[in-house]
VORO-252591 format. One record per atom (N, C-alpha, C, O): residue in one letter; atom name; y, x, z. Coordinates in steps of 0.1 Angstrom, whole numbers. Atoms other than C-alpha are relative to their C-alpha. Example, Ala and Ser with C-alpha at 12.3 -4.5 7.8 and 13.67 -1.06 7.14 Angstrom:
// VORO-252591
- tordren;lumlo;c2;c1;c3
- A;N;-12;9;0
- A;CA;-45;123;78
- A;C;12;9;0
- A;O;12;19;7
- S;N;-11;-9;0
- S;CA;-11;137;71
- S;C;11;-8;8
- S;O;22;-3;9
END
This chain:
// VORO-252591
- tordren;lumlo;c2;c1;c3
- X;N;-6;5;12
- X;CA;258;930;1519
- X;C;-4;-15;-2
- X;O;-16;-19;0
- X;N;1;16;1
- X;CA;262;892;1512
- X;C;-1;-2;-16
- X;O;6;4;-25
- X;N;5;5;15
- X;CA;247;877;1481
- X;C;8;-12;-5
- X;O;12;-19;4
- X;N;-8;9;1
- X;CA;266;853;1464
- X;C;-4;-15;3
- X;O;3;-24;7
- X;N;12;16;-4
- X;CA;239;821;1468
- X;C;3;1;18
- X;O;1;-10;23
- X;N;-1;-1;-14
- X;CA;246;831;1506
- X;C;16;-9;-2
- X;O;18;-20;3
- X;N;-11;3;-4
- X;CA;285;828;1501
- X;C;3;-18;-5
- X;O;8;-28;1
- X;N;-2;15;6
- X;CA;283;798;1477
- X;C;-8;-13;10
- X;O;-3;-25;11
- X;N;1;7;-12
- X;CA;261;782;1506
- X;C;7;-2;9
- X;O;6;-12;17
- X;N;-7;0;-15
- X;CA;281;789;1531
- X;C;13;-8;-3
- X;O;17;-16;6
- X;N;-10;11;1
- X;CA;312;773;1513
- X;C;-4;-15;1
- X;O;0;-24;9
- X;N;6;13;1
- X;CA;291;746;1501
- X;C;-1;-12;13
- X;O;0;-24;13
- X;N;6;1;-15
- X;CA;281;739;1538
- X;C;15;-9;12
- X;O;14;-20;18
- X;N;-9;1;-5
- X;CA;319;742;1555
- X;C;4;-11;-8
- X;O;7;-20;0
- X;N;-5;12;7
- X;CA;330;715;1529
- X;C;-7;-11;5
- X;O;-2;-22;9
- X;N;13;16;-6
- X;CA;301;689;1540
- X;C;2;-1;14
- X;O;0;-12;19
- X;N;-3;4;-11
- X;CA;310;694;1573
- X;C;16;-4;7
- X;O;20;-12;15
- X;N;-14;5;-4
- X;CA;347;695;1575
- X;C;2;-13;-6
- X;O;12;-18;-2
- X;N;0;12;3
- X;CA;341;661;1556
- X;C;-7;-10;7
- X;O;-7;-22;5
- X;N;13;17;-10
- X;CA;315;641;1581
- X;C;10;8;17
- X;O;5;6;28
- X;N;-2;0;-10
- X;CA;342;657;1608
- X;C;-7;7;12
- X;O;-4;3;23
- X;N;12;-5;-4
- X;CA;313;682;1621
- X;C;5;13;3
- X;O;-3;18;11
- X;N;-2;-12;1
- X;CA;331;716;1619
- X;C;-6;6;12
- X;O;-15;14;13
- X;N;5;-13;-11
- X;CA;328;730;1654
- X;C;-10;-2;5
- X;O;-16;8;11
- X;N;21;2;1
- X;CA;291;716;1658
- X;C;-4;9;-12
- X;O;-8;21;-11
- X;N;4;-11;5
- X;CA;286;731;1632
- X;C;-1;13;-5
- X;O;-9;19;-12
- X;N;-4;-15;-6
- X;CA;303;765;1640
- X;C;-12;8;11
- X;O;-16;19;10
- X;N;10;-5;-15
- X;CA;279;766;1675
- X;C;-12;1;-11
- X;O;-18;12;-12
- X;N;11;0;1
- X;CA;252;759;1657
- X;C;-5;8;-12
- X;O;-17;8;-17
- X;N;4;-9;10
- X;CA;256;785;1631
- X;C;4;15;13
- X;O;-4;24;12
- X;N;0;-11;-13
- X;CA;264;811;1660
- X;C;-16;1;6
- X;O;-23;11;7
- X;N;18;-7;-4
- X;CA;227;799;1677
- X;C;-6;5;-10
- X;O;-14;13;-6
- X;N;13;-2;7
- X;CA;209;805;1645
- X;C;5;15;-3
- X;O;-4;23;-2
- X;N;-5;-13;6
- X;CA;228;837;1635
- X;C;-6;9;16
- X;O;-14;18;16
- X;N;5;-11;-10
- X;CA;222;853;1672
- X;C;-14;-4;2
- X;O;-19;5;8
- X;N;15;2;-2
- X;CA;185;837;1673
- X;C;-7;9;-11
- X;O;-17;15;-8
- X;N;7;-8;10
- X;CA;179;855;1637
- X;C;3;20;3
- X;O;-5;29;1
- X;N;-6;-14;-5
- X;CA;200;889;1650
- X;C;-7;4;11
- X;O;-6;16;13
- X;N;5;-4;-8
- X;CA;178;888;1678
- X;C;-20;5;-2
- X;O;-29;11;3
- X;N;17;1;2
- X;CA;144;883;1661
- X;C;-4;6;-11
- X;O;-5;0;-22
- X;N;3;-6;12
- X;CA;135;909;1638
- X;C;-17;-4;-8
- X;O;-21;1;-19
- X;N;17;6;5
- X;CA;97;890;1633
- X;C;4;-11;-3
- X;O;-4;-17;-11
- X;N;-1;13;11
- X;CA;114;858;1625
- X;C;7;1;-12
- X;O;7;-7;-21
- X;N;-6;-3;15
- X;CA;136;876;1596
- X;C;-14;3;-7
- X;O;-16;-5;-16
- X;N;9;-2;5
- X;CA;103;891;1586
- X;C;-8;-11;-4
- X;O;-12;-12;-15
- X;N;9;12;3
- X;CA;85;859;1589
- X;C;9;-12;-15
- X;O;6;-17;-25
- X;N;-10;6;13
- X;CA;110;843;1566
- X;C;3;4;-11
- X;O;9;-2;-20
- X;N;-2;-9;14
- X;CA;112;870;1540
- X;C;-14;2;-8
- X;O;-15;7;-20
- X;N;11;-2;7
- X;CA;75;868;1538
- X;C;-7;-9;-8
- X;O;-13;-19;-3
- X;N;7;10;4
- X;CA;61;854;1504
- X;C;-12;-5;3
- X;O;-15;-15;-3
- X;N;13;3;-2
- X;CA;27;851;1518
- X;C;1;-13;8
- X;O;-5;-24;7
- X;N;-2;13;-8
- X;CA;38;828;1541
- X;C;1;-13;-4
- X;O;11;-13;-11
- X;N;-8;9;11
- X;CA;41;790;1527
- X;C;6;-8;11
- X;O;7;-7;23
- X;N;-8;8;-6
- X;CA;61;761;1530
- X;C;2;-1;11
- X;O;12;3;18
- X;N;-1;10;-10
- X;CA;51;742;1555
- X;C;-9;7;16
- X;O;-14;0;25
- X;N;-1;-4;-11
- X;CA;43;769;1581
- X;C;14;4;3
- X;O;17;2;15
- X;N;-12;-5;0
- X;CA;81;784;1575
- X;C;7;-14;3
- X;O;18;-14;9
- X;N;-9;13;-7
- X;CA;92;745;1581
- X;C;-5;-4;14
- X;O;3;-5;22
- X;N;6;1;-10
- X;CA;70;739;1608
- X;C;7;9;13
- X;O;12;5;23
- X;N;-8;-12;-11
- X;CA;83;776;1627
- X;C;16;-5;0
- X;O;23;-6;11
- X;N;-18;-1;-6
- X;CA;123;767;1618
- X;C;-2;-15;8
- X;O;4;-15;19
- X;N;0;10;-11
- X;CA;115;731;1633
- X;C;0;1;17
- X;O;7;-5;25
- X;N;2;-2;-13
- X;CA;105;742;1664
- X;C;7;9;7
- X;O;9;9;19
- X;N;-15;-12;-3
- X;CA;131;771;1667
- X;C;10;-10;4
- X;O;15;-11;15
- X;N;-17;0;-3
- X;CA;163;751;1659
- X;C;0;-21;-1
- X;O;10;-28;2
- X;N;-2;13;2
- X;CA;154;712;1652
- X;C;8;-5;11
- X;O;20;-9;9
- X;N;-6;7;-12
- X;CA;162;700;1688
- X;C;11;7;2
- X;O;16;4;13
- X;N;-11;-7;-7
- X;CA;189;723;1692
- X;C;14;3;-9
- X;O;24;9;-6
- X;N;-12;1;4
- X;CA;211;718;1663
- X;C;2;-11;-9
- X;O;-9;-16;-13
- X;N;3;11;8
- X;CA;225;690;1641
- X;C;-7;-2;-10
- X;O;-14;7;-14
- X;N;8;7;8
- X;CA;210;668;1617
- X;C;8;10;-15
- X;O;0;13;-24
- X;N;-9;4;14
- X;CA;239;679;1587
- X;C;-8;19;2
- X;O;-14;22;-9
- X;N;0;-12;-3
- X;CA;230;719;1601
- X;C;-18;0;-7
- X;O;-19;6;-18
- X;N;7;-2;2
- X;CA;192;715;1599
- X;C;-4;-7;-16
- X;O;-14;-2;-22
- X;N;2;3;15
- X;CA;192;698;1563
- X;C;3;13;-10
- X;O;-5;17;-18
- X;N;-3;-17;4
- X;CA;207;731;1552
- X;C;-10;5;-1
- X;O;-15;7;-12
- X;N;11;-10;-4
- X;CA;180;750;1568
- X;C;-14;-9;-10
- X;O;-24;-2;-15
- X;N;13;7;7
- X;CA;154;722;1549
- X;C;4;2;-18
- X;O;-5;2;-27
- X;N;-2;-1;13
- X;CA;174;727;1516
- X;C;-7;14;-1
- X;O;-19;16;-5
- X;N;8;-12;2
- X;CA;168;764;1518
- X;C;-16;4;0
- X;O;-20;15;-4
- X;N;12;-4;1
- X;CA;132;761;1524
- X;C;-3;-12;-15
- X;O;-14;-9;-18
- X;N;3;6;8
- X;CA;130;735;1495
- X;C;4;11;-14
- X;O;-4;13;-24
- X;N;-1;-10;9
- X;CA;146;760;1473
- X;C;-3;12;0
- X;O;1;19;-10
- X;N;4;-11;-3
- X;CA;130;790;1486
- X;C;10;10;1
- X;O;9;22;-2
- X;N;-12;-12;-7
- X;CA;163;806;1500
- X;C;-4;4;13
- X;O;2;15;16
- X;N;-5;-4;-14
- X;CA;156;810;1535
- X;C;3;10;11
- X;O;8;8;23
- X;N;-2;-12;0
- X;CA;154;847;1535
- X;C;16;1;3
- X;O;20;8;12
- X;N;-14;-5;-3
- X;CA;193;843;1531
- X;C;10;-8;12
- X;O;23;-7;13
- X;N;-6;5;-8
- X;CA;199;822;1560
- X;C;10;7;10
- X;O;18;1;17
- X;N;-7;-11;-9
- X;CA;212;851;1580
- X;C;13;3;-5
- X;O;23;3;3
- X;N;-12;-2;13
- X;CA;238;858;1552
- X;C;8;-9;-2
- X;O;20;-6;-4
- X;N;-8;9;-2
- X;CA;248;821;1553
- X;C;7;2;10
- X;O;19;4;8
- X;N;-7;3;-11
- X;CA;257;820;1589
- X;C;12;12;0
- X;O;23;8;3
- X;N;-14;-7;1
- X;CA;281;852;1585
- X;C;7;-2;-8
- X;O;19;0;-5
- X;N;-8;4;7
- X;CA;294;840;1556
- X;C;9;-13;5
- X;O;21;-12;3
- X;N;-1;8;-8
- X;CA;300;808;1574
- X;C;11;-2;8
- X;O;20;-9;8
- X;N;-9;-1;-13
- X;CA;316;816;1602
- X;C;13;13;-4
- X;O;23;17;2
- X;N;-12;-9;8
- X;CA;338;841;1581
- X;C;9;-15;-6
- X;O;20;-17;-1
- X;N;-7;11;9
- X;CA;350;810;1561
- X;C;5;-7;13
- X;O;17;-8;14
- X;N;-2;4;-13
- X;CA;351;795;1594
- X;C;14;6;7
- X;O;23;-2;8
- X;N;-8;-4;-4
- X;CA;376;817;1610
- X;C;12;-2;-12
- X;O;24;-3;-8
- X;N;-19;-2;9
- X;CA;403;818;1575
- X;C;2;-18;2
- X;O;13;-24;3
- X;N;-5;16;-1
- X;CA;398;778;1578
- X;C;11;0;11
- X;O;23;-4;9
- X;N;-12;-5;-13
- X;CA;416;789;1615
- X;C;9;7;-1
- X;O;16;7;10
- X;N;-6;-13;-2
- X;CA;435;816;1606
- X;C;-1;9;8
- X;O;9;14;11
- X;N;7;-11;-5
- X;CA;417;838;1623
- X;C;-5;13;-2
- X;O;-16;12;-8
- X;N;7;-12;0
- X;CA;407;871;1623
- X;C;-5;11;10
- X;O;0;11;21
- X;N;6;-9;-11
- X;CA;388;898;1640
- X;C;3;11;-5
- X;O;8;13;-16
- X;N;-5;-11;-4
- X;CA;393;930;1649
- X;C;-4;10;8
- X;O;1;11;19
- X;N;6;-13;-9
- X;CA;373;960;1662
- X;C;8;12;8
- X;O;12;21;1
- X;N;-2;-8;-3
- X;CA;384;980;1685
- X;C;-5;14;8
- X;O;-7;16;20
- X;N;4;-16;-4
- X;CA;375;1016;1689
- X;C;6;7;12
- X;O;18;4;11
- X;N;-5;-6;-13
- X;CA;385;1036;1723
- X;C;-13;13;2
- X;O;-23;13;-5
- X;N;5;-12;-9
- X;CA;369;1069;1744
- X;C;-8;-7;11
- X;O;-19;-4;14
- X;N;5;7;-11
- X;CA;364;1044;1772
- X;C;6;-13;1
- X;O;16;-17;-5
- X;N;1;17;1
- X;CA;361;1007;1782
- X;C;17;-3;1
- X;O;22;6;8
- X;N;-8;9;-5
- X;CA;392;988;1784
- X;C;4;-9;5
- X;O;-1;-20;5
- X;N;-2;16;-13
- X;CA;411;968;1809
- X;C;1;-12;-9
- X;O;-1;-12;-21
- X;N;-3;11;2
- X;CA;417;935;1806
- X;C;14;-1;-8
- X;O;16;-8;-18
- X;N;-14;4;3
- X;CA;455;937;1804
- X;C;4;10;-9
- X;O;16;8;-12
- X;N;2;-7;9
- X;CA;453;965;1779
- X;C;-5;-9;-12
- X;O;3;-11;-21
- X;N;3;11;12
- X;CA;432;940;1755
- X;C;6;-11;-4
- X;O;6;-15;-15
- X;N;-10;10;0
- X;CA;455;912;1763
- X;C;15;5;-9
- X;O;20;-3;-17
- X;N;-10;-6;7
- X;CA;484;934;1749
- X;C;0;5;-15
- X;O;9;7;-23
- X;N;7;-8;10
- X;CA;463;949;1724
- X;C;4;-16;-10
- X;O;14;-17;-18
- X;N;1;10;5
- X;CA;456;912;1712
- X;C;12;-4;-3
- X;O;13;-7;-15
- X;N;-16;5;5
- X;CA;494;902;1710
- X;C;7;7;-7
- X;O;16;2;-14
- X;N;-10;-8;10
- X;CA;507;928;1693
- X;C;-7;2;-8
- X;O;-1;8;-17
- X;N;9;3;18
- X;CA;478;924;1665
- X;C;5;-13;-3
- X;O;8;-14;-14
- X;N;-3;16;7
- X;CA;488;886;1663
- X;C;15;2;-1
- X;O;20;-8;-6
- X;N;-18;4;0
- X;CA;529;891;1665
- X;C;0;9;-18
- X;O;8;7;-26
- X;N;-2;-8;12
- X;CA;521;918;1633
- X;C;-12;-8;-8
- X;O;-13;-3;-19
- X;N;10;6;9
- X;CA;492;897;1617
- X;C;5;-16;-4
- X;O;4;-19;-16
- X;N;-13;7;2
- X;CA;516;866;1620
- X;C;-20;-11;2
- X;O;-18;-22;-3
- X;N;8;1;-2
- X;CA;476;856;1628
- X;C;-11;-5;13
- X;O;-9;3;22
- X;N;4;-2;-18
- X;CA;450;844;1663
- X;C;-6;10;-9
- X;O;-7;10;-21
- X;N;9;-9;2
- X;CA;431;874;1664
- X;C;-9;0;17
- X;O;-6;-2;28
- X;N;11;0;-9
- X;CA;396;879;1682
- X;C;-4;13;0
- X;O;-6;17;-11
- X;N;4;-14;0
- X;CA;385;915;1693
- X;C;-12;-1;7
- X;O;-16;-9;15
- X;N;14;-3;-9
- X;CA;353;931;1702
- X;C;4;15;-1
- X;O;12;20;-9
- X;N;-6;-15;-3
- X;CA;356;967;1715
- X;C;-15;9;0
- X;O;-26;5;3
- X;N;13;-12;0
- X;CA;331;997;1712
- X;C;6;14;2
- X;O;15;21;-4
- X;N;1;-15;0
- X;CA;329;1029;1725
- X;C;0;10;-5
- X;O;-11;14;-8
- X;N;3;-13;11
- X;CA;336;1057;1707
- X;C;1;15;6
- X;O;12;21;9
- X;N;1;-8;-15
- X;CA;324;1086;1730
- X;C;8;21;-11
- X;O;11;32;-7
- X;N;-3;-8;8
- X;CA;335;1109;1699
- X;C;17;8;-1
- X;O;22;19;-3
- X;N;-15;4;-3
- X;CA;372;1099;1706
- X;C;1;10;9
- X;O;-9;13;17
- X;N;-8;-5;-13
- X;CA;393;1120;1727
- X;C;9;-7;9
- X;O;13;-4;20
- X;N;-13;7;-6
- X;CA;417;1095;1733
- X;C;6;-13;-9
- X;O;2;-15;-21
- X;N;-10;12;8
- X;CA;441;1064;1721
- X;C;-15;-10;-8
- X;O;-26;-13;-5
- X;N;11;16;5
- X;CA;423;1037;1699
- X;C;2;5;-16
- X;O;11;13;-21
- X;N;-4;6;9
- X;CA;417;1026;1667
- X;C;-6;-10;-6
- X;O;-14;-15;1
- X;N;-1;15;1
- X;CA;414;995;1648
- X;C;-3;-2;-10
- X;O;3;5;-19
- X;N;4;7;15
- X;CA;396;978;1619
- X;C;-2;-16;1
- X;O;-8;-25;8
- X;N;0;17;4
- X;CA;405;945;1607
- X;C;-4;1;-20
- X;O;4;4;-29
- X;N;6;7;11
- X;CA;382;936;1576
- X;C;3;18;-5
- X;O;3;26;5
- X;N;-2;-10;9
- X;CA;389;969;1550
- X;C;6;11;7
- X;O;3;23;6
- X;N;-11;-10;-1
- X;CA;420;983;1567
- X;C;-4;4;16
- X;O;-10;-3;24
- X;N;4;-7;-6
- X;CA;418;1010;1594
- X;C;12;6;6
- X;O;17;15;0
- X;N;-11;-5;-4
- X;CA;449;1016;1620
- X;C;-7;12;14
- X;O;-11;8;26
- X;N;5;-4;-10
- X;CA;439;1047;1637
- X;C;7;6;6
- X;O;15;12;-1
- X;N;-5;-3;-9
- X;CA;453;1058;1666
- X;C;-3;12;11
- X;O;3;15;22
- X;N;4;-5;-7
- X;CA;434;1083;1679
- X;C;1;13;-1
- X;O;3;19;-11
- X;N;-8;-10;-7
- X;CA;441;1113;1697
- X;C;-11;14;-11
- X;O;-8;26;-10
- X;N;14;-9;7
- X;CA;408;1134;1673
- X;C;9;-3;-15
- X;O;8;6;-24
- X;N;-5;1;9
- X;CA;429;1119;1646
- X;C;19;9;-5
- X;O;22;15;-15
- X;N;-13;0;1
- X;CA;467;1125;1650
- X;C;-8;22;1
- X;O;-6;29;-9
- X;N;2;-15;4
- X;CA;449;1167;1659
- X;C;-4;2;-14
- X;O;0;12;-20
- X;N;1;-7;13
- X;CA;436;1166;1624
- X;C;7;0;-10
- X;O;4;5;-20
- X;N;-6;0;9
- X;CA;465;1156;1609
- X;C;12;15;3
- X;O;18;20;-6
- X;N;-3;-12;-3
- X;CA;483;1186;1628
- X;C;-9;11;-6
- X;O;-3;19;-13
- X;N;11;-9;4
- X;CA;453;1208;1619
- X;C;5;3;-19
- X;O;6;14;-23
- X;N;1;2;11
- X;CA;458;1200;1583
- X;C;16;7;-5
- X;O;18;17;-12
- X;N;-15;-4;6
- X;CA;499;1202;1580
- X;C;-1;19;5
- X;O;1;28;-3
- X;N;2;-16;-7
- X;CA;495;1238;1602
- X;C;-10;12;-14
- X;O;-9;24;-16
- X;N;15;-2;11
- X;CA;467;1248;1574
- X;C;10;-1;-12
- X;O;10;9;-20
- X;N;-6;0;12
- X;CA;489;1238;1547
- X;C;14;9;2
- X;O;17;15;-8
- X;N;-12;-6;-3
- X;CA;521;1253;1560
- X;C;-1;16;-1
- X;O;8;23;-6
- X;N;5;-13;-2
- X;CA;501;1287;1568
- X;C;1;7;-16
- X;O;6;17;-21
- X;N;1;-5;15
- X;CA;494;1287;1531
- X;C;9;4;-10
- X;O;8;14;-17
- X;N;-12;-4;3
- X;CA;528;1282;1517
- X;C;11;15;4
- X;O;22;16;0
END
């Protein structure tokens, strides 16, 4: 769950950079910090903890992300420790790169399956989400070993399922109610 001090950063943030001309620097460089924090469950800890002060928590993100992302990116990261946010830096960068993607008109798109999918299966998959999303769309795919078969699909809230465990329980259900009548 995203806090609103996260979302209002994160807009705050996309505006200062789509204005210094910085956007896709500062896209990468909210991707490193988002998978460096997604990867580091002792630097979320280390950042959530009050015991910790300032200027070891400036000192640790310096040496993490200074040389590795911009000047406009790491002032961010120095606001948040100036106002004692930094706990929700993880929260910015998804919010971020969410804001990020409707600036593109972009959206993502999970796709669910039984087993991996080809290439030219995803390729297809992907065009016929964007010719009905009128949208680019970006997918990541996961296994769903639950599945019997076919796919299905979550973009943000909505849910197109397709799948073969689904379409039986909607048979199961009409057969069930028909028996009854």
């Amino acid at each position: 769950m995203s806090s609103t001090a996260a979302r209002r950063y994160a807009n705050a943030f996309l505006q200062t950079v789509i204005e210094e001309g910085k956007l896709e620097l500062a896209k990468d460089d909210m991707l490193m910090i988002s998978n460096t924090l997604e990867s580091s469950k002792e630097l979320r800890r280390f950042l959530n903890n009050r015991i910790v002060n300032y200027s070891q928590k400036k000192a640790a993100l310096e040496s993490i992300f200074a040389k590795h992302v911009d000047k406009s990116t790491f002032n961010l990261i120095y606001l948040l420790l100036d106002k004692k946010r930094e706990g929700i830096l993880k929260d910015i960068t998804g919010n971020f790169l969410s804001l990020y993607n409707l600036h593109h008109g972009i959206i993502e798109a999970t796709i669910y399956s039984a087993t991996e999918l080809e290439e030219k299966q995803k390729t297809a998959l992907i065009k016929q989400l964007e010719s009905s999303t009128g949208k680019k769309v970006i997918i990541s795919t996961k296994i769903d070993s639950d599945m019997i078969g076919g796919l299905m699909v979550r973009i943000d809230d909505t849910v197109i399922d397709g799948s073969v465990k689904y379409k039986l329980n909607q048979l199961k259900e009409k057969f069930t109610s028909a028996a009854v009548d």
